[in-house]
C-alpha positions as CSV (number, residue, x, y, z in Angstrom):
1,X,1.3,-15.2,15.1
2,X,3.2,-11.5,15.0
3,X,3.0,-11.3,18.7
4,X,4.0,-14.9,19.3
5,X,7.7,-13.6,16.9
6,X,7.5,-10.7,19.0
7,X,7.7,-12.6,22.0
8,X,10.6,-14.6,20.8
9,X,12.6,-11.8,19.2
10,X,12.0,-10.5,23.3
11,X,13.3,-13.1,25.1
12,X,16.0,-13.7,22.8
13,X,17.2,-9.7,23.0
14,X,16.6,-9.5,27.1
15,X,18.3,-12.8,27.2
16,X,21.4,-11.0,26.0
17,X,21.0,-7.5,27.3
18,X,20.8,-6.0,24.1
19,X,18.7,-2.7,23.8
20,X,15.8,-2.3,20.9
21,X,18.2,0.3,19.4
22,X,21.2,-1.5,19.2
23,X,18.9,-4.2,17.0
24,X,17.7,-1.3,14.9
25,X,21.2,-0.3,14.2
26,X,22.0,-4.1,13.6
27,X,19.1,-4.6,10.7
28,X,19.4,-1.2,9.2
29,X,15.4,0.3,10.9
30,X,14.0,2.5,13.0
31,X,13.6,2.2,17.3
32,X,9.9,2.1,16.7
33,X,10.1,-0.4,14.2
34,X,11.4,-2.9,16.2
35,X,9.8,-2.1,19.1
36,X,6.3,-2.8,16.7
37,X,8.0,-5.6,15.8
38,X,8.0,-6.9,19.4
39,X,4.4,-6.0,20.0
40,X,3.0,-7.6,17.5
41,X,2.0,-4.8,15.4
42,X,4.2,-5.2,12.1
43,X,5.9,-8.2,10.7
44,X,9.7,-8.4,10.5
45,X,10.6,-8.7,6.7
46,X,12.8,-12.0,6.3
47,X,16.1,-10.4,5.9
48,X,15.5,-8.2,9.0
49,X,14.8,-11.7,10.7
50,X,18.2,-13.2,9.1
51,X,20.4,-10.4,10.1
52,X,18.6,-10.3,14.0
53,X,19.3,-14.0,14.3
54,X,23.0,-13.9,13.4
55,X,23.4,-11.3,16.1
56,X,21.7,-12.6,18.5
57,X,23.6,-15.8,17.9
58,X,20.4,-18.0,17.6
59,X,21.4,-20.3,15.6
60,X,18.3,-20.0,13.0
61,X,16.1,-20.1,15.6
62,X,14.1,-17.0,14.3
63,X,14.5,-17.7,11.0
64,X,13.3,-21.3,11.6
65,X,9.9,-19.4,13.5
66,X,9.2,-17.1,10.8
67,X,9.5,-19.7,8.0
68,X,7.1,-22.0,9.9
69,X,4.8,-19.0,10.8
70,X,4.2,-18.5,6.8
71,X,3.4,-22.3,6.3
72,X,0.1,-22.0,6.6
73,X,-0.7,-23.8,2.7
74,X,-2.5,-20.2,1.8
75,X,-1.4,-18.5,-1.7
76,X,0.4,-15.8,1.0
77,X,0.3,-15.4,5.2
78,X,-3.0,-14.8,6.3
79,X,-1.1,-12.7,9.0
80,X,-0.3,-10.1,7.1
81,X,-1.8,-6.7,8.6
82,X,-2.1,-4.7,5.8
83,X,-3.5,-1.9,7.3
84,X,-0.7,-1.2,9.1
85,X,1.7,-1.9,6.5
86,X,-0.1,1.0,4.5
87,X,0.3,2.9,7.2
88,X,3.6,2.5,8.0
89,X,5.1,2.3,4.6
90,X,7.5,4.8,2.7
91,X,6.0,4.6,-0.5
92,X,2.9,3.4,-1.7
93,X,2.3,2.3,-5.7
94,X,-1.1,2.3,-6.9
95,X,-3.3,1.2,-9.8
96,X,-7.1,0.4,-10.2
97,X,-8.6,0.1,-13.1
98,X,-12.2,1.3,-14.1
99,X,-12.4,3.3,-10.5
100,X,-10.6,6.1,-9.0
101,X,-8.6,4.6,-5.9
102,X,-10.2,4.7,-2.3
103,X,-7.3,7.1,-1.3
104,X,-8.4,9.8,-3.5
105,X,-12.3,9.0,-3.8
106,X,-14.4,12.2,-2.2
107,X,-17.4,11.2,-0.1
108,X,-20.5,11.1,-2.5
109,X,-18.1,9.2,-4.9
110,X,-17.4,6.6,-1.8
111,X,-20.8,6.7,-1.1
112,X,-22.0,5.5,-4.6
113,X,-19.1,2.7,-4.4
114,X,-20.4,1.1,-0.7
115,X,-23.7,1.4,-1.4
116,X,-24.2,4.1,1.2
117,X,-22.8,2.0,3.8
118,X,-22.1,4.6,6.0
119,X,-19.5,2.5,8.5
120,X,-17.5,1.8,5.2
121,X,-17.4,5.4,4.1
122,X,-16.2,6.5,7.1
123,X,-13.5,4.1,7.3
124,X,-12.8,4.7,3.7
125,X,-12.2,8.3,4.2
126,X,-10.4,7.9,7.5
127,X,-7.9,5.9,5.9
128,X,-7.1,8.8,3.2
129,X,-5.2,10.6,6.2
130,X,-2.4,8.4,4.6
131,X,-2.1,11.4,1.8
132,X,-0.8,13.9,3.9
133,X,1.2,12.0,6.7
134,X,-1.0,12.7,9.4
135,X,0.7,11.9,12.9
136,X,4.1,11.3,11.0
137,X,7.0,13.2,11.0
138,X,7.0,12.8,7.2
139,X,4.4,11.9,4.4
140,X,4.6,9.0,2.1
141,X,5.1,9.2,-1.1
142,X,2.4,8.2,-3.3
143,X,1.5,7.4,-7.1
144,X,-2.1,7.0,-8.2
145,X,-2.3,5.5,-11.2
146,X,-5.7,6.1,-12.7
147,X,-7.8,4.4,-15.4
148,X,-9.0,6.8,-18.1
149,X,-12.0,5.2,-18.3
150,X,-12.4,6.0,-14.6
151,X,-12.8,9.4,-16.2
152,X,-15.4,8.5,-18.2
153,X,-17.0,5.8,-16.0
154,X,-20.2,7.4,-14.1
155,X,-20.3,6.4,-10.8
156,X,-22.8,8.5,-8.6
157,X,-24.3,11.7,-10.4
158,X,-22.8,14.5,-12.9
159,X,-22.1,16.1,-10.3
160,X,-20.5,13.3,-7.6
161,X,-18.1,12.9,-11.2
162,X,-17.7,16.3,-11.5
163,X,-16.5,16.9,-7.6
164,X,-14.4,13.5,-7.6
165,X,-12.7,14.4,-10.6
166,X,-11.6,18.3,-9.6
167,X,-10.9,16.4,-6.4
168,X,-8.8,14.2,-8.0
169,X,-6.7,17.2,-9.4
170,X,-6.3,19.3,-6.4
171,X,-5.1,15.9,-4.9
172,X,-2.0,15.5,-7.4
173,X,-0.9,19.1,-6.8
174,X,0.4,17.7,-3.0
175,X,3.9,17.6,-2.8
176,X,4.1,14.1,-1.6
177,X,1.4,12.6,-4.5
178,X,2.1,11.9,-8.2
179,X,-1.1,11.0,-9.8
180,X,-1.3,9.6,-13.5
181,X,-3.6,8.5,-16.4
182,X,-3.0,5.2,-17.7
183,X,-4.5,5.7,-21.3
184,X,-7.3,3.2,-22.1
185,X,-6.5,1.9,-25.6
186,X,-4.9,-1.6,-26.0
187,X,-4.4,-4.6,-23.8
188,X,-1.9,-4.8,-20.6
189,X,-1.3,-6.8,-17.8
190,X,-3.0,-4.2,-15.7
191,X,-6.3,-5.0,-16.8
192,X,-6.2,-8.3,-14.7
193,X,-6.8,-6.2,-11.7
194,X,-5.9,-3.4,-9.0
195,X,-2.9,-3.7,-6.4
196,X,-1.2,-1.3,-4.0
197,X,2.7,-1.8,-4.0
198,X,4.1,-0.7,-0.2
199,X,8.0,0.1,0.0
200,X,8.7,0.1,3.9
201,X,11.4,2.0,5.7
202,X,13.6,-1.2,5.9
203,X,13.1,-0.8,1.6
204,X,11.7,-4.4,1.5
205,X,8.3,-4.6,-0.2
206,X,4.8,-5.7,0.6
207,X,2.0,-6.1,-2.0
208,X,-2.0,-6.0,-1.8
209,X,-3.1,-7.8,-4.4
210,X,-7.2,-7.7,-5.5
211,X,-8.9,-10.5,-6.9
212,X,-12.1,-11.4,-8.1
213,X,-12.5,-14.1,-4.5
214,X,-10.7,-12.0,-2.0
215,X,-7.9,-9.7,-1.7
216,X,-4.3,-11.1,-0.6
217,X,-1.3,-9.4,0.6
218,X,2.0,-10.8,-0.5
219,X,6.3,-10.3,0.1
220,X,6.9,-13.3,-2.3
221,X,9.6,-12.6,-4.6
222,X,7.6,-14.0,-7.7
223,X,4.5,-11.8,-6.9
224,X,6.4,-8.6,-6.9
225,X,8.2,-9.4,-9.9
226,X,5.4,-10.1,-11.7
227,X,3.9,-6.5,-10.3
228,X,7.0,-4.5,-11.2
229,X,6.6,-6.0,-14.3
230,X,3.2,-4.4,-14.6
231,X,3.4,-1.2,-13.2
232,X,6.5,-0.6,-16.0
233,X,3.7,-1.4,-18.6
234,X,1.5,0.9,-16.9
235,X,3.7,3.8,-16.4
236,X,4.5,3.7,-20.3
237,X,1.0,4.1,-20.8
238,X,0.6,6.7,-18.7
239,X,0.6,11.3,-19.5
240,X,3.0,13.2,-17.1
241,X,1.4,14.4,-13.9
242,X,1.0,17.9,-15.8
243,X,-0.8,16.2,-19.0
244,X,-3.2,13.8,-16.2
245,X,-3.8,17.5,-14.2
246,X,-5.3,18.7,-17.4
247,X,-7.3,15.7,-18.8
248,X,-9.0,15.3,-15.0
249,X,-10.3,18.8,-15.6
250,X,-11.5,19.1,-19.2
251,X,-13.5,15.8,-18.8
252,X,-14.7,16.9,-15.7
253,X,-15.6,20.4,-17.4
254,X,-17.0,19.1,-20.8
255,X,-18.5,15.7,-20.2
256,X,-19.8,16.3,-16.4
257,X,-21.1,19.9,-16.3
């Protein structure tokens, strides 16, 4: 479905003899954006698709394609890549409760997690590359929010909790990388569940949303409402990225050693 847009947004462009960059300039993104965009390889955000059709003069006939291309009577698109949209995007919102996040998990702690499913690990860890911006000419920023009890939680051996959590620390002293503890005590909206919240060079947002059935990946207004929603509960919860530092490292000095 992104590379039957693609093709359209193609012909439509060549049809006029309008360059790639002149549509970048148009909706506001990068050359390589739109050139993705084109291939199939990211999905156009809705008002990138509303600001490309009026310039193209297509009268709706893009908006028209991507509104039909999300009727597909699923909760969200089923084409969403999210994947790439992790990859791609500017910032990158996290919380998981009960677990420390795949992004910042170290090997053994992985390891525990899938079960020693060696494929997965090494997927797992490949993805982490994220953190530092490998391949891009700059690195996202990222927030971890962590789960006390995902201090506390064993997972693995003493001493897989011990490395995760010094891990964990070193981790949140990157430039790029805020990482904070959500203190356990009371009930919030983030106990229903993790979810990653992507902010994309064009600044529209894409969620990936975990569930107890499968995961889902979502742009819908509603959704990420709901999520900002959260993640303002969550933060107010949460020590400074000084206080987390510290707590990572006592309870992985007093409780795991």
């Amino acid at each position: 479905m992104l590379v039957a847009f693609g093709r359209q947004l193609r012909r439509l462009r060549e049809a006029r003899g309008i360059k790639q960059e002149t549509i970048a300039h148009v909706a506001r993104v990068s050359g390589p954006q739109v050139s993705k965009i084109e291939n199939g390889k990211k999905r156009a955000s809705r008002s990138f698709v509303e600001l490309v059709d009026e310039y193209l003069e297509a009268g709706g006939a893009l908006v028209h394609l991507w509104e039909d291309l999300n009727k597909d009577d699923q909760p969200v698109p089923l084409w969403f890549d999210w994947p790439g949209i992790e990859a791609d995007a500017t910032m990158l919102v996290s919380w998981e409760p009960m677990l420390v996040t795949g992004l910042a998990q170290t090997p053994a702690y992985a390891a525990s997690i899938l079960q020693g499913n060696q494929e997965a690990i090494d997927a797992r860890i490949e993805r982490q590359r994220i953190i530092t911006g490998e391949g891009r000419a700059v690195p996202p920023d990222i927030v971890l929010l962590i789960d006390e009890q995902a201090l506390h939680r064993r997972v693995g051996t003493a001493e897989t909790m011990r490395e995760q959590l010094d891990h964990l620390a070193e981790v949140s002293s990157l430039p790029n990388i805020t990482v904070q503890v959500v203190l356990a005590s009371g009930e919030h909206d983030g106990n229903m569940g993790a979810f990653v919240v992507a902010t994309m060079e064009d600044r529209s947002e894409v969620a990936y949303v975990e569930t107890a059935i499968r995961s889902i990946t979502t742009d819908d207004p509603a959704d990420l409402a709901i999520l900002a929603r959260t993640l303002v509960a969550l933060r107010s919860r949460a020590l400074t990225e000084d206080m987390s530092r510290d707590l990572m490292r006592k309870v992985a000095k007093e409780k795991w050693t």
